[in-house]
N, C-alpha and C positions, 0 to 999 in steps of 0.2 A: 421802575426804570422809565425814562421820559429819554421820547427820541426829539431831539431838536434839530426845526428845518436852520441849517446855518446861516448866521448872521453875520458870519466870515465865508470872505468867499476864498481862502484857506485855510487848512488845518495844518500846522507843524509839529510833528511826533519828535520829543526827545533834545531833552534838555540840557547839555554839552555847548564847548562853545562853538561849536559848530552853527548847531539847533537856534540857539540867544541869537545867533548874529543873521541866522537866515530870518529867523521871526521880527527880529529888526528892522531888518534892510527890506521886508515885502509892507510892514507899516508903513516904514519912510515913505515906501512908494506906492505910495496909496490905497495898497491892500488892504481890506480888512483880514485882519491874522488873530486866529486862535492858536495858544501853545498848549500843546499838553503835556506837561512834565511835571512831574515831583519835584520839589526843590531838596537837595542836599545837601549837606557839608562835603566842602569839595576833599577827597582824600588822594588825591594827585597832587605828589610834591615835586613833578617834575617843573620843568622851566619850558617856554616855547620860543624858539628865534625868530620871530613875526617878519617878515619882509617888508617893501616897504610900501609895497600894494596893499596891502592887508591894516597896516598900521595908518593907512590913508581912509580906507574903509571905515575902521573903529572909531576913526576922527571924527570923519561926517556923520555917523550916528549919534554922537557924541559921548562914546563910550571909553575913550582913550584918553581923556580926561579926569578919567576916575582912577587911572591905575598906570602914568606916565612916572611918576616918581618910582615907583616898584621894578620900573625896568631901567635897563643898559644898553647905551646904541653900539651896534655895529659897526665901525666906523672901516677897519679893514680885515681880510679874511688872506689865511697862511697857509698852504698848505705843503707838510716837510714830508718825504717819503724815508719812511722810517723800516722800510720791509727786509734790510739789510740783504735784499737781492745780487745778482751780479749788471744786470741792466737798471740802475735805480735812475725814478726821475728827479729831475734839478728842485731845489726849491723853487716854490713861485707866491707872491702874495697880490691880492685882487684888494685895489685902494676903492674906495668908493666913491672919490673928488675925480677920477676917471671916465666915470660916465656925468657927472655933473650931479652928481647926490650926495647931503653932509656925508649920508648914513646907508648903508643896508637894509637898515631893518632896527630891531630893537629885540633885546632875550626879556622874558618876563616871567617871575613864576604862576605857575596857572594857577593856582587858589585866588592871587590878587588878578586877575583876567578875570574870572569867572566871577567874583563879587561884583567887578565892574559895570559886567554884560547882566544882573541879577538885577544890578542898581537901574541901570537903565531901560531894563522891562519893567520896570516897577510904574514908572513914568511915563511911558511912550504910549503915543497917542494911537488910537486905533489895533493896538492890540492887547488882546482878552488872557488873561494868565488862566488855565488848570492847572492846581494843583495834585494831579494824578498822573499816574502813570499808562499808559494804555496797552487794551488785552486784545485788543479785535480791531483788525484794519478789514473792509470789504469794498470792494471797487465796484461799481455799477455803472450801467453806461453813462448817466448826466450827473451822479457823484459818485464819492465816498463817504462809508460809513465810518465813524474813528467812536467805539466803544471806551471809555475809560472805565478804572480798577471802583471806583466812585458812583457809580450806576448809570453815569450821562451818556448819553449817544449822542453824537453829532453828525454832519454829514457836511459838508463842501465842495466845492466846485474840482479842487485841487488840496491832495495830502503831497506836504512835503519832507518825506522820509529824513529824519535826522537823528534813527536810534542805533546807531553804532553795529559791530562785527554781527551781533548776533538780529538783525534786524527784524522786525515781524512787520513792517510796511516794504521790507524786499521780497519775502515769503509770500504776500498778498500780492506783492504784484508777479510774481510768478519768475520773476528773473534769478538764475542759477549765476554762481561766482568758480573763478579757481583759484584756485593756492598752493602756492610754495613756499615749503618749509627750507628755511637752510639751514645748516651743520653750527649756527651761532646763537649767541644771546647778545642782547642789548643790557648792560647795567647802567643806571643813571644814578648819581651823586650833584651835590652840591659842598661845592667846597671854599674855605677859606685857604687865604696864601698868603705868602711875605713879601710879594714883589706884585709890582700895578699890572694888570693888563695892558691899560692904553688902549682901549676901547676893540683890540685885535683878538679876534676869533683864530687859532693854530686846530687844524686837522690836521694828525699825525696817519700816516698811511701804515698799517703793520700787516703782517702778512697774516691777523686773524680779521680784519676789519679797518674800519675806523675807530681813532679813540682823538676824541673833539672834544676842547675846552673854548665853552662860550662864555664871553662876561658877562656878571651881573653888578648890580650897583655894588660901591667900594670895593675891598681887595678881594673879593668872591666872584667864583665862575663855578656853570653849572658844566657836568663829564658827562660822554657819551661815549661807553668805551664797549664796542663792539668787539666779542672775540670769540674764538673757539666753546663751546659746549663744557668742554673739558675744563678750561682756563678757569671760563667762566663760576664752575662749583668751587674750585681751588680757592680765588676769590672771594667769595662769598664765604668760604669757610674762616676766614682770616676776620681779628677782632679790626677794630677802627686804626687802630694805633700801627699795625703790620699791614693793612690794605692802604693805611695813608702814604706810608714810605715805599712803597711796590708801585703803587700812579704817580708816586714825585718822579721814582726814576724814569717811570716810563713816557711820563712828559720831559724827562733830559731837566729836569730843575728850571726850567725857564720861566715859571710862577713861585720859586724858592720851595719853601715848606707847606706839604698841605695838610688841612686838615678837615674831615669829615663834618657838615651838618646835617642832620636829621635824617632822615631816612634813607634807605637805599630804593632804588628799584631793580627788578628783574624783569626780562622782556625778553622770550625765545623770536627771537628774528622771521618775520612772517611777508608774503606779501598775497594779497588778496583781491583779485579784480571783478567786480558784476560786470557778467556779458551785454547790458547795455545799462544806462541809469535813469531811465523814465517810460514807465508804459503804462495804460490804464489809470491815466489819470493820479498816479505815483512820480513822485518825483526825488532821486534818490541823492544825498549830499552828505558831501565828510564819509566816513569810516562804513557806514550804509555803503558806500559807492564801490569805497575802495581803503586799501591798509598797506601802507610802505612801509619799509624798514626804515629806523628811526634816524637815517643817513641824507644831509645837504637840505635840513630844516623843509623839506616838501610836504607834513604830510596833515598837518593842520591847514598849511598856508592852500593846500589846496583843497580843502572841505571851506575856508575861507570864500575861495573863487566861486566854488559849486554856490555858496550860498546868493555871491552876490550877481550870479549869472542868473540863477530860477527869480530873483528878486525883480531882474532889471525884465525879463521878459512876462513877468505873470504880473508886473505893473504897466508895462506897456500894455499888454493885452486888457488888463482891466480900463485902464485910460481910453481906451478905444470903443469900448463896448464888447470887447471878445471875452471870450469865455477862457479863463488861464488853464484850464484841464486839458483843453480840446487836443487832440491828437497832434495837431501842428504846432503847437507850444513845446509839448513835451518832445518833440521830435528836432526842435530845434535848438533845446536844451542839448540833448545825445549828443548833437553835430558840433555844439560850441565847445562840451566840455571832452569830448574826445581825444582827440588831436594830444590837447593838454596834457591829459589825463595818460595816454598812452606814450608821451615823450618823457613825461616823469618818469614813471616804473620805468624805462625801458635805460634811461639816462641811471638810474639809483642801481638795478641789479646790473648792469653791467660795470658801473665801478666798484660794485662787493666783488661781483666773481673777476674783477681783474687783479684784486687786490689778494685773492685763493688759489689764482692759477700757478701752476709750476711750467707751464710750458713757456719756454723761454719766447717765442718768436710775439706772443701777446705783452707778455712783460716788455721786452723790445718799443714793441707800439705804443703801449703808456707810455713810455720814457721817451720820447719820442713825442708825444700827445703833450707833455707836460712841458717840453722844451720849446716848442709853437708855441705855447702860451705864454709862456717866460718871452721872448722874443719876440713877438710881434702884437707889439699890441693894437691895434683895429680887432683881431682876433677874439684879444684879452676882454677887449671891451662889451663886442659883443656873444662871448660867452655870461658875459656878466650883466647885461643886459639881460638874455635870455634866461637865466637863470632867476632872475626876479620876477619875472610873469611872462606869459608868452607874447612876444611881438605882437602879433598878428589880432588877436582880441581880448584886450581887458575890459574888464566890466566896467562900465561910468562911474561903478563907486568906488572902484578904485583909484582912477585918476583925480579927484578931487581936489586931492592938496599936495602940493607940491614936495614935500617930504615926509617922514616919518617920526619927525623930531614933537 
């Protein structure tokens, strides 16, 4: 075994597109970056609805060019309340020529994403690919050690944790998570249909969830149809042919006839938060940080942010002559991505359990909440702003380019 003094002054643990785009976005900026990750075949056949910060991101790195034909812009988002309540709220649809954007965002499936972000580590200047997976993160006062499956040790100034739920760079750094379970599952599909999209995204509200049809290129959108535990196994029991006609109806046929491609997924509905996301020279990003239920496309877009927020500050501090581990980097990572971080979850589980509750006087508020929205738009607009990044600080690589297209 050969411990090696680093030649990077980061290390990024875990290869997801989280990991690709943080390992990217600290080369662009100047860092030298080592990845340590295995390459794999991607087996996620889900789809992801990028925003339009994030698809501004992938641009500048120049990874959104490898995998722009694979997706479908978002042009507007629907949302019908389907909970057959006695307080229901009005329909209301969020345009995206409203705030002065073609697009939302863009849905993509993640195998062609993650080729993309593979493609362009392949190429990108100042950063080191391991092909290993890593067994041993250890923090020390002036670095980190990052042991790979391969026999290599390394060490750098700064590890940038991007190993998902079960994290062993969150473990190292000592930071504890919480989590809650709820009473649902997330099924996702990709579907074909007889009638166009038009580029509109419809979340149906039902009183087990959401169940959200995002487009993909031609007459195909990918499902997100969050429901009950119960429903959920019913479901799953049913062949392709009987689950396709049970989502026609419960989309109201507004895509015509669907039909089933390739795989299903299953998802017990989780949400998971680490009590802070960087200490000891750990810096923690994507599903590492945190895990939302798979509701209002937050939960990629925001390991997105984490990546290009640790990027833009441990390249300034390299730019300067600072040290990117030091205690005030990491501390001001915590502070940038907080805020964010805790308005999402707090924004997502609050519209599941509004969507659960029987008590009428909350039901009331929604409908109420959704008819401010319908009605006044200044409101409209900037719920809709807010919703695409948080006002208050986007990362530089976000704003880069002016849409998403």
């Amino acid at each position: 075994m050969t411990v090696q003094a680093a030649s990077s002054s980061v290390i990024v643990v875990g290869g997801g597109p989280a990991g690709l785009t943080a390992a990217l976005a600290l080369a662009a900026a100047g860092v030298p970056t080592t990845l340590v990750a295995r390459r794999r075949a991607s087996q996620d056949a889900r789809t992801t609805a990028l925003l339009s910060g994030s698809v501004n991101a992938l641009t500048a790195l120049g990874v959104w060019q490898g995998c722009a034909a694979d997706a479908a812009p978002l042009q507007r988002m629907r949302i019908v309340d389907d909970t057959g309540r006695l307080f229901r709220g009005t329909e209301i649809t969020f345009d995206a020529s409203e705030i002065g954007l073609d697009t939302f965002g863009q849905n993509i499936p993640n195998p062609a994403l993650i080729a993309a972000l593979e493609a362009q580590a392949e190429r990108a200047l100042g950063l080191i690919r391991i092909d290993a997976d890593a067994t041993a993160v250890v923090p020390g006062r002036d670095n980190v050690t990052v042991t790979a499956d391969l026999g290599d040790t390394l060490r750098a100034s700064l590890v940038v944790g991007c190993d998902g739920r079960r994290s062993l760079c969150r473990t190292a750094a000592g930071i504890a998570t919480h989590e809650h379970r709820y009473p649902q599952t997330a099924l996702t599909f990709t579907l074909a249909h007889t009638r166009p999209h038009h580029g509109v995204s419809t979340e149906f509200h039902r009183p087990g969830g959401p169940f959200t049809l995002v487009p993909l290129p031609g007459d195909r959108s990918s499902l997100v149809h969050v429901t009950d535990t119960k429903d959920a196994a019913t479901l799953q029991a049913l062949d392709d042919n009987a689950l396709a006609l049970i989502l026609e109806q419960r989309a109201h046929s507004i895509l015509g006839k669907f039909t089933i491609i390739g795989a299903r997924g299953v998802f017990p509905l989780v949400m998971e938060t680490a009590d802070r996301i960087a200490t000891r020279r750990i810096a923690l990003v994507g599903e590492a940080a945190h895990v939302l239920p798979p509701i209002g496309a937050q939960g990629l877009n925001l390991g997105l942010r984490d990546a290009a927020t640790i990027a833009e500050l441990a390249g300034d501090a390299v730019a300067d002559g600072r040290d990117p581990g030091a205690e005030a980097v990491l501390a001001a990572y915590d502070t940038r991505r907080k805020s964010d971080l805790r308005n999402r979850a707090t924004a997502v589980d609050m519209l599941n359990r509004s969507l659960l509750t029987d008590f009428l006087p909350l039901q009331m508020a929604r409908r109420v909440g959704l008819l401010a929205l319908d009605r006044i738009a200044p409101l409209r607009q900037i719920v809709m702003r807010e919703g695409l990044a948080p006002g208050s600080d986007q990362p530089r690589l976000m704003q880069e380019h002016d849409s998403g297209r």
